[in-house]
N, C-alpha and C positions, 0 to 999 in steps of 0.2 A: 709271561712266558708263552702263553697259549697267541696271544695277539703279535707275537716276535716271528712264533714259529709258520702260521700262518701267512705274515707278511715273506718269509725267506722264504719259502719250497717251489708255492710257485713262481714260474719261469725260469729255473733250473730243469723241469721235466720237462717230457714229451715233445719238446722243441729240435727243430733242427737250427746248426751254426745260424747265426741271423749277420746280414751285411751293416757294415764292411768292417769294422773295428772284431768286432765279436768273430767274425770266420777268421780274418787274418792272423789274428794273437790263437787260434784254435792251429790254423796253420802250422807255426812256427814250433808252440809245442809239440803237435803231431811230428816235423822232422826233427828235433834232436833226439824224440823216444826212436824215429829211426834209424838215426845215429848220427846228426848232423852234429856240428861242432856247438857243445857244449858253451862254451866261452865267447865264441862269436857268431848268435842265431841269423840263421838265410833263409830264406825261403824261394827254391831255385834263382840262389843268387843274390836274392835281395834283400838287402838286412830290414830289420825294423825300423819305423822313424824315429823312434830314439831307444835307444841301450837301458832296458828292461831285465834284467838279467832272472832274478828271482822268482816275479811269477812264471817266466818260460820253463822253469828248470820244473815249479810248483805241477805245474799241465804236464810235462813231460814224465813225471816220476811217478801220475797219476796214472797214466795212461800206461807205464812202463808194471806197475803193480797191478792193475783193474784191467788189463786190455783184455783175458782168457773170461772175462765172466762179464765186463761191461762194453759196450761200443765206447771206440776213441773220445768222440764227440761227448758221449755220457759221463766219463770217466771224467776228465777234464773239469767239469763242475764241479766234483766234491769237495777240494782244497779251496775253491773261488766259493762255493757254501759254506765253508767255518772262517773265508775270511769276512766276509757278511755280519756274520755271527761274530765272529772276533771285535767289531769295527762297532755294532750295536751294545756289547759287553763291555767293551772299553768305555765307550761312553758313557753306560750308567754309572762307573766306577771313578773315571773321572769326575763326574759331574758330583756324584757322591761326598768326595772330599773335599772336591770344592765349598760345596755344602755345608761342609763339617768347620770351615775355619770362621772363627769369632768373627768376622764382621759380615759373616752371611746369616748369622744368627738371629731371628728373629726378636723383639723386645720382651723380656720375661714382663710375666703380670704383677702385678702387684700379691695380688694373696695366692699365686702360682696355678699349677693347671696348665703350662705352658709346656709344649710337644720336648720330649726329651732332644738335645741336638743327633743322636742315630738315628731315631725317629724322622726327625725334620728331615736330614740329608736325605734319606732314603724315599721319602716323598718327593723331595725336589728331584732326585734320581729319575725317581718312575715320570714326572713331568718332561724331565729336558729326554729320555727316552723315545715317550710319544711326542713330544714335539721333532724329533729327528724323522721317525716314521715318516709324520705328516708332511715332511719335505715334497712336494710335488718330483723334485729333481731326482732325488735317490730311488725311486722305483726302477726304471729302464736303468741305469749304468751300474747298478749296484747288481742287477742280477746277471750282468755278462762276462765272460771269463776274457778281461783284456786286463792290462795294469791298473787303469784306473780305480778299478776296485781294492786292488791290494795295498795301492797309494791310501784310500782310506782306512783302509784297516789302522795302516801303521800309525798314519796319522793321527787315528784317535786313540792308538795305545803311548804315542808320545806324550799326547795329552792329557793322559791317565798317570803317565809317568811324575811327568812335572808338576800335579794335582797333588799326586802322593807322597812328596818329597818330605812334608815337615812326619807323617805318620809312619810311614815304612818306608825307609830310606836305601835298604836294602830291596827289596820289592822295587820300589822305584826307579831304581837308577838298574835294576834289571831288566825291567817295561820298558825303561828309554832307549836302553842299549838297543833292545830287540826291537824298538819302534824306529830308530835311528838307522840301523845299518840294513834293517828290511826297506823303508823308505826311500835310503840313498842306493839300494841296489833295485828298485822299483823302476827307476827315468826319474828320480826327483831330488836328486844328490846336493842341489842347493836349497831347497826346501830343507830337507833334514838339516842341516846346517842354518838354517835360520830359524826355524823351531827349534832346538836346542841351545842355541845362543840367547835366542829369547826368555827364553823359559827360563837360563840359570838368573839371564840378569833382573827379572821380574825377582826372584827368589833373592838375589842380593841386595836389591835395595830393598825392599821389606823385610826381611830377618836380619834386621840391624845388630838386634838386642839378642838374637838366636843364632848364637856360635857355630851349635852340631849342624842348622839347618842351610846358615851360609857356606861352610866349607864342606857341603854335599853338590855347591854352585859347580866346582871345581871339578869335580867328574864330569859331572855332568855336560860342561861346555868340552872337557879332554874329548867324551864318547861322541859329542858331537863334532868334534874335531876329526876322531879316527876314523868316524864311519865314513866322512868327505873322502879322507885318504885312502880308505879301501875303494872308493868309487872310482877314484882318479886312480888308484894303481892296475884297477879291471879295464880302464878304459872305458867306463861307464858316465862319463860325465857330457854333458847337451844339453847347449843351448834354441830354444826353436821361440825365439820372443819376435814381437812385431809390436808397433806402435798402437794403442788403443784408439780405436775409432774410425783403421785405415781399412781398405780391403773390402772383403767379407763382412766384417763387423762391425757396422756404423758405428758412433752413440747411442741411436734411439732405439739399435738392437741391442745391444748391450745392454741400457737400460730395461727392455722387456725382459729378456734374460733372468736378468738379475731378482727381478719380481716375483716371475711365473716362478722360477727354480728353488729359491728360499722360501714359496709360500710354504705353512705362516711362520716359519721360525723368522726370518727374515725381519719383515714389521715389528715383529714382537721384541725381538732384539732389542730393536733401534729404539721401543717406549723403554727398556729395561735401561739402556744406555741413560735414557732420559731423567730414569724419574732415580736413576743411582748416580745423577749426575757431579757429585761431590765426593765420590769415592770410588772413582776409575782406578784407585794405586792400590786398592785391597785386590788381595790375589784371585778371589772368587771371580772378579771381574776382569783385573787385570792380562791371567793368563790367556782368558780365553778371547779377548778382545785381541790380545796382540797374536794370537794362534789366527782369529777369523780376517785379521786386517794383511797379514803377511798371504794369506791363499788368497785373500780377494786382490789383494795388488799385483800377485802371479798370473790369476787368470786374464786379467786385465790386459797382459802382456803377451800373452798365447792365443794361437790362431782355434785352437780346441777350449773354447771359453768354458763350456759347459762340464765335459770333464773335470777341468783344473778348479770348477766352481765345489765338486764335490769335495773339494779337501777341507772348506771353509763350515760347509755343513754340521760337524760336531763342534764346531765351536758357536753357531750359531743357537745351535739345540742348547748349551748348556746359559750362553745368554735370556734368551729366553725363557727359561724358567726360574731366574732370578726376577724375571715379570711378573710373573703368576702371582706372590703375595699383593703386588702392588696395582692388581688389576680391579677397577670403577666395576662394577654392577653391570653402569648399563653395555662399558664395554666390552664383558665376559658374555654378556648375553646376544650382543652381534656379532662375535664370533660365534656363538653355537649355531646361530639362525642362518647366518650367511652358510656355515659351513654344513650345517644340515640342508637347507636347500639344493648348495651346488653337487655334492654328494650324490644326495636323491635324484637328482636331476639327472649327475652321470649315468647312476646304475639302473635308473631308470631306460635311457636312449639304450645303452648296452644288450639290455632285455629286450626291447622293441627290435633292434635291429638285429640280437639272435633270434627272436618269432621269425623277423621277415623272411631270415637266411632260411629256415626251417621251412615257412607254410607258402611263403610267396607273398604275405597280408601282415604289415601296410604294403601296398605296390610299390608304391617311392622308396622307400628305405632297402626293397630286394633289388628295384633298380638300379637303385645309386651304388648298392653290392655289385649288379654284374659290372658296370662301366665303367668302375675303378678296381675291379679286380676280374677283369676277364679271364674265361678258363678255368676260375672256380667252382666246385661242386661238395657241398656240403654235406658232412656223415652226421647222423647221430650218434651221441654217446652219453649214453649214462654215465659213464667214468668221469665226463667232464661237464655233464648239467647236477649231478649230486652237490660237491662242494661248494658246488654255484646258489644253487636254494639252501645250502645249510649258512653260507655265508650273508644271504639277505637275510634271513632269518634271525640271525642274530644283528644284523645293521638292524632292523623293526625294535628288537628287547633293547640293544644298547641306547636307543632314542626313548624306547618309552625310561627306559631306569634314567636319563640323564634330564629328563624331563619331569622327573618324580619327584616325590618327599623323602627328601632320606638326610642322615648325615653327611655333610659338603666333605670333599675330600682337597685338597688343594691343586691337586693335577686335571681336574674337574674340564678346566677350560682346553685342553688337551684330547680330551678324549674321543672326541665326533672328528674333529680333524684327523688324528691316525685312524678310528678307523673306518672312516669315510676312505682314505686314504688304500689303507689296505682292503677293504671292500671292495673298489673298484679296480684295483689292480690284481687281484685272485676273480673277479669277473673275467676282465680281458685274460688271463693267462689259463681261463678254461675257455667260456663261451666263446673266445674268441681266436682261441690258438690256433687254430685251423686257418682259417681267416689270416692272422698276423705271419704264419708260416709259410703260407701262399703269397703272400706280397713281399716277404724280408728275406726271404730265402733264396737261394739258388736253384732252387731245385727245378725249377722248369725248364733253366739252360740243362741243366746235370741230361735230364731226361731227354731233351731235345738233342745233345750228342751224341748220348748212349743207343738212338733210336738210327740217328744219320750215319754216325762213323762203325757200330753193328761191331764197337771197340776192336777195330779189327787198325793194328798200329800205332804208334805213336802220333801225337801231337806237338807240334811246335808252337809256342804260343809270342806273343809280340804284344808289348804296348800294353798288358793286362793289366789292370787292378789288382794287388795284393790281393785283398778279396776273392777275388776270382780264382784267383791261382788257388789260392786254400782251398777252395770248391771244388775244381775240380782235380787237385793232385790229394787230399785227404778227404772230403765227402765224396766225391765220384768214385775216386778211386783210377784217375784215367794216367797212364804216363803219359809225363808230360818234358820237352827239350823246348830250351830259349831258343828263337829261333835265328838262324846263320846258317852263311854261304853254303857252309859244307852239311847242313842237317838231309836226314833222309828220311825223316817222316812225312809220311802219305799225307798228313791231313796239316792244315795251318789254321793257327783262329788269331785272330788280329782286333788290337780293339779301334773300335769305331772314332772317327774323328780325332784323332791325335797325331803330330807331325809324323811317328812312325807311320801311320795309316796312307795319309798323304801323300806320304815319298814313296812307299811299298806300291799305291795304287797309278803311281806314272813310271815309275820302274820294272816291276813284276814283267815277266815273260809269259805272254797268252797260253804257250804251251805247254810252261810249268805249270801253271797254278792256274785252276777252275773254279768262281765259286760256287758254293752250296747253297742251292737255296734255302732256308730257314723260315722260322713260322717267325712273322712279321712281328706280331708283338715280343715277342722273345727275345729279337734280334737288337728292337729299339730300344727298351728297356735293360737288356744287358749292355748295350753299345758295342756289338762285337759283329764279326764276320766272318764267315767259316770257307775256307779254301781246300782243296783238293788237288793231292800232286798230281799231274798226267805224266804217263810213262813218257819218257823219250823216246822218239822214235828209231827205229834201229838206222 
């Protein structure tokens, strides 16, 4: 619980919106708490890329109860924090029951001594747990308030659902409901519809011989039926697929992807898959294969690979710890090694290059600060170097106890990898939020307006980045009008290089429109330009 809670807080605090997913879904909540339509979110104008309904209403309701004691921005996170926590709990609970069913059972002894089966699930629990942690992938997109996070949530209470079917069947098919029609009102309305279809048929062709537990199939596919058709009656339902390989996303990216993102659950899986090679159609196995093979063939298909990659994650987590009994010596011992090395290695570099930011020594590493982040100036804080040494601190004890003589426990080979994992991501979300905030933020356009325009008028804006708009009409706080013929705001911002730009910069009337100079870097790096009405003359 302590290594959960740890891994969740930060990077929900002290941050500002971070680009562009993360400000724009902050956006959109911020206007329906203002009072935009409810049913169909715009953000001046512009809907979202796909029809997310739930978590906007989630941010909005947050903000609408929290706004007199918290900032927008702040508020916003609590609900995207228990869905985190929701998404983590689910998966122990699934994985749990998984656990629990006779062909995950380990081989009793002969003269006994052999782990009670609660016992056993509850260790395989705590394993496919931390091996979820350990995902390289779920750090960054689990901690930001966009849908993809709530996609997992549901996702893994679906899979909790369909886990829990032969034990609490009631429980169960309550989980599903709420994993089903959270998920399809998420953007993932066929996802839930194939997690649910799956899941019942998994459960009907194995509970031959289990009457109560086959005609529980039958809900189960109805709820995953109804929640499609409350998707499709909200008008929630989008398609955003493209051909794997094509675009943006090579092969050989894809494949890195796919690497970097599931380390180690990922590998681990695929030995688990291996060495259970003869019993893919036991449910321990079956559900969660056919949960991780339907998200990995989604993302496959979507131009947002990595997002869509997290919904496969709880299923990979609970594969993988069907590994764990079956892992060689010397194999458990090169994951500790490797993963204690690259670990150290990170939290290592992280601390050199908070000294540099700090003292100015190593010279290189404060350099390579200013040159990639020009502009920056670094504060001290005890608030964010504490957490920081109590967290290495305990990385030192957890390596020497894992390195000790003690009694093995089976989640063993799990434990350096999360929290290695989580070590170095409550590193960067202290030592280096300052740092990450200055590079992912908006905030240096916010202040570069706030300084030029002396908020004196409106803005008209053109060709912006969702992003940006969120920036600056809910973090800045600037009013803001799309811009056309008839507007009459003083100031114009137009983004850089897009055919709007283009046609605006051979059209435009010299007399109308002056531009602003701006600070160079500011300008590049937002991709925008800043105009100024001239009075007409009388």
């Amino acid at each position: 619980m302590l290594l959960v809670v740890a891994y969740a807080l930060p990077g929900f605090w002290g941050r500002e919106p971070w680009k562009s997913a993360d400000v724009a879904a902050f956006g959109y909540m911020a206007e329906l708490a203002r009072g935009g339509d409810w049913w169909q979110p715009a953000l001046l104008g512009t809907a979202p890329d796909f029809p997310a309904l739930l978590p906007y209403w989630l941010g909005a309701l947050a903000i609408e109860a929290l706004s007199p004691v918290l900032a927008p921005d702040v508020a916003v996170r609590l609900p995207f924090l228990a869905l985190l926590l929701l998404a983590l709990l689910a998966s122990w609970h699934a994985i749990f029951h998984l656990a629990r069913s006779p062909g995950a059972q380990p081989v009793a002894f002969a003269f006994g001594g052999e782990a009670s089966p609660p016992d056993y699930a509850r260790a395989m629990a705590d394993a496919g747990l931390l091996a979820l942690i350990a995902c390289l992938g779920l750090a960054q997109f689990s901690h930001e308030t966009t849908p993809a996070l709530a996609q997992l949530a549901f996702t893994a209470t679906i899979l909790y659902g369909a886990a829990a079917l032969p034990y609490q069947r009631t429980r169960s098919l309550g989980a599903s409901a709420a994993g089903l029609l959270g998920l399809a009102l998420s953007g993932a309305p066929h996802l839930a519809l194939a997690f649910g279809l799956s899941g019942a048929a998994v459960w009907w062709v194995h509970a031959t011989r289990h009457a109560p537990v086959r005609m529980a199939c039958l809900p189960l596919a109805g709820i995953a039926l109804a929640s499609y058709g409350v998707a499709a009656a909200l008008d929630a339902l989008h398609w955003n697929l493209g051909w794997p390989g094509a675009g943006a996303q090579p092969w050989d990216g894809i494949a890195r992807t796919l690497v970097w993102f599931t380390w180690p659950a990922g590998p681990v899986a695929l030995w688990s898959l291996w060495r259970w090679r003869g019993h893919w159609r036991q449910p321990h196995l079956a559900l969660p294969l056919v949960s991780a093979a339907i998200a990995l063939t989604s993302a496959m298909f979507t131009a947002a690979i990595e997002r869509s990659l997290l919904l496969a994650l709880p299923a990979l987590a609970a594969l993988a710890a069907f590994a764990l009994p079956t892992l060689r010596r010397s194999l458990a011992a090169l994951i500790d090694w490797f993963t204690l090395l690259f670990f150290s290695g990170c939290a290592f570099v992280i601390w050199v290059i908070w000294i540099a930011m700090q003292t100015g020594v190593p010279a290189k590493p404060a350099a390579n600060v200013a040159r990639l982040a020009p502009g920056f100036e670094h504060d001290f804080s005890w608030a964010l170097l504490l957490p920081a040494l109590l967290a290495s601190l305990l990385w030192a004890w957890l390596v020497a106890w894992r390195v000790g003589r003690h009694r093995a426990a089976i989640w063993k080979s799990m434990v350096l990898p999360a929290g290695g994992a989580t070590l170095c991501w409550l590193l960067l979300m202290t030592l280096w939020l300052p740092l990450l905030d200055h590079a992912r933020s908006h905030r240096q356009l916010l202040d570069q307006l706030a300084q030029l325009t002396q908020r004196n008028g409106c803005i008209e804006v053109q060709a912006l980045a969702r992003g940006q708009i969120a920036a600056l009409r809910h973090v800045g706080q600037f009013e803001l009008q799309k811009h056309s013929a008839e507007g009459r705001c003083g100031w114009l911002l137009l983004g850089v290089g897009t055919p709007a730009d283009r046609e605006f910069a051979l059209a435009r009337d010299p007399l109308q429109w002056t531009p602003v100079p701006m600070n160079a870097r500011v300008e590049s790096r937002e991709a925008v330009r800043l105009l100024r009405r001239v009075p007409a003359a009388p």
